[in-house]
C-alpha positions, -999 to +999 in steps of 0.1 A: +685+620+337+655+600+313+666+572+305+671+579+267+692+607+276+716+584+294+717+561+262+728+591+242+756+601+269+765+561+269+770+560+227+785+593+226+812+581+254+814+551+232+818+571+202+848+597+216+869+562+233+870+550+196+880+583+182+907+593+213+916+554+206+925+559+171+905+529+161+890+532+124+854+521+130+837+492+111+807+505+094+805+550+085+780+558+059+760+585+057+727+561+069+701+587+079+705+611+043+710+643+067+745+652+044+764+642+075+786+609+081+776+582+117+797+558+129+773+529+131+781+509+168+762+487+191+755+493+228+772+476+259+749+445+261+749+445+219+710+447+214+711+482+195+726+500+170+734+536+172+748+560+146+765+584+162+778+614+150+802+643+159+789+675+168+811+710+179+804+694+210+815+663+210+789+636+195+754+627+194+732+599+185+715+603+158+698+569+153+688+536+174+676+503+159+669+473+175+689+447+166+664+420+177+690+395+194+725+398+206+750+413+181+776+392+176+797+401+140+814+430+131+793+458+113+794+461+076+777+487+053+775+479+014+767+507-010+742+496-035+730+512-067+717+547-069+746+554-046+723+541-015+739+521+016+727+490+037+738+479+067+742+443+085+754+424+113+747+385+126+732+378+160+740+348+184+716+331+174+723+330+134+701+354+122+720+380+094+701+412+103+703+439+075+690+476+073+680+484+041+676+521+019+635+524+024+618+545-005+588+551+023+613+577+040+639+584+015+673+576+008+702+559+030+673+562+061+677+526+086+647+508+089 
């Protein structure tokens, strides 16, 4: 299996243990303006942030960022005028990373 493919299988595991767990996750939004809602989680070693979201299959990633560091704060999505959403989290070493809405690729997309 490619590598990339085995970081989709790894999120969408992570994805359907929170769900089976009955764990309300900390940041859902609608990030990527496809109509359709991701949870918004970071990976094992907390370096990148998926949104993953369910499919009639189970789940899928549908996004990866780099969060530049090692997550270590909850998620937390704001909505902001124009009903847009951002996204944040703080590293180890400080840093508050946040995703904002990005008029180069339309609305809600992470950047």
């Amino acid at each position: 299996m490619p590598k990339g493919d085995l970081r989709r299988a790894l999120f969408a595991e992570a994805a359907k243990r929170w769900q089976q767990a009955g764990r309300r996750p900390g940041a859902t939004g609608d990030f990527d303006a496809d109509g359709r809602p991701e949870l918004a989680l970071p990976d094992q070693p907390r370096q990148t942030l998926a949104g993953v979201r369910r499919t009639p299959d189970g789940a899928e990633v549908a996004w990866e960022v780099d969060a530049g560091g090692v997550i270590s704060t909850n998620l937390a999505a704001v909505s902001l005028p124009g009903d847009y959403l951002a996204l944040g989290i703080g590293r180890e070493d400080g840093t508050l990373r946040l995703w904002l809405p990005s008029a180069r690729v339309g609305a809600h997309q992470v950047t």
